[in-house]
N, C-alpha and C positions, 0 to 999 in steps of 0.2 A: 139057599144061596151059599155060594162057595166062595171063600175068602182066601189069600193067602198069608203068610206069618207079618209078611213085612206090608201086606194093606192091616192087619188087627194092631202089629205094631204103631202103623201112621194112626189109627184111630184109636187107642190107647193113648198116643202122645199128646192129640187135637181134646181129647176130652181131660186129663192133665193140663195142661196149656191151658185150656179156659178155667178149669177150678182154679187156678192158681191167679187167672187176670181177676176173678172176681174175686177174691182172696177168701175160698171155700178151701179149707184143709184138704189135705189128699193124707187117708191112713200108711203111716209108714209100717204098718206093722207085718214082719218077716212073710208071714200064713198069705197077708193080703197079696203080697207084690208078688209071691211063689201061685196064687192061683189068678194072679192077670198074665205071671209068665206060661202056665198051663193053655189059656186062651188063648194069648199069642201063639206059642206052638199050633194051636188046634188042637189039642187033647180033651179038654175040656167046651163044650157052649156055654150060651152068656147065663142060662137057668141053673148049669150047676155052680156056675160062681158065683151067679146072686147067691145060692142056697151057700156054698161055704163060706161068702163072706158074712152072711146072716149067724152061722154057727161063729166062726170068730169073733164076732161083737157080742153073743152069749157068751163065750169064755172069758171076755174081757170086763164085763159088766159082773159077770160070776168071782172073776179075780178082787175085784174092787169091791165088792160086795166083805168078801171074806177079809181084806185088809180092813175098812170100816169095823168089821164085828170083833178084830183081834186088837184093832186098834195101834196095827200096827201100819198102818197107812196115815198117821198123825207126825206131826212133827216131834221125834224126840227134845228137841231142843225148846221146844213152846214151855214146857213147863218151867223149863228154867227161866227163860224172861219175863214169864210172869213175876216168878220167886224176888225178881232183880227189882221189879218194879213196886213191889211193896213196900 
């Protein structure tokens, strides 16, 4: 089936629109929105954007991963209010 930019755009918009009625997050992340704009163009189908947005959620999970372990994904300032509360 052959789609055009501005039917993937209206069905892009309608599945937005409803995440947003049932208040399901929509990723705002740069990577995501650049490969629903790939789909809308028609550059991309809907398998390799499941597949890169499957790869983005590994880079993000892999990001937070690494701030957990350096421990720099903590609040600097937690230590302090603790100190305060002594």
């Amino acid at each position: 089936m052959s789609t055009t930019p501005e039917t993937r755009r209206a069905i892009a918009q309608r599945v937005f629109d409803r995440a947003i009625t049932r208040g399901a997050p929509i990723d705002a992340d740069p990577a995501f929105l650049a490969a629903v704009e790939e789909w809308i163009r028609g550059d991309i189908d809907m398998k390799a954007m499941r597949h890169r947005y499957l790869e983005i959620i590994a880079l993000q999970s892999a990001d937070r991963r690494c701030l957990r372990k350096t421990g720099l994904g903590k609040n600097p300032l937690g230590s302090l209010d603790e100190a305060n509360e002594e």
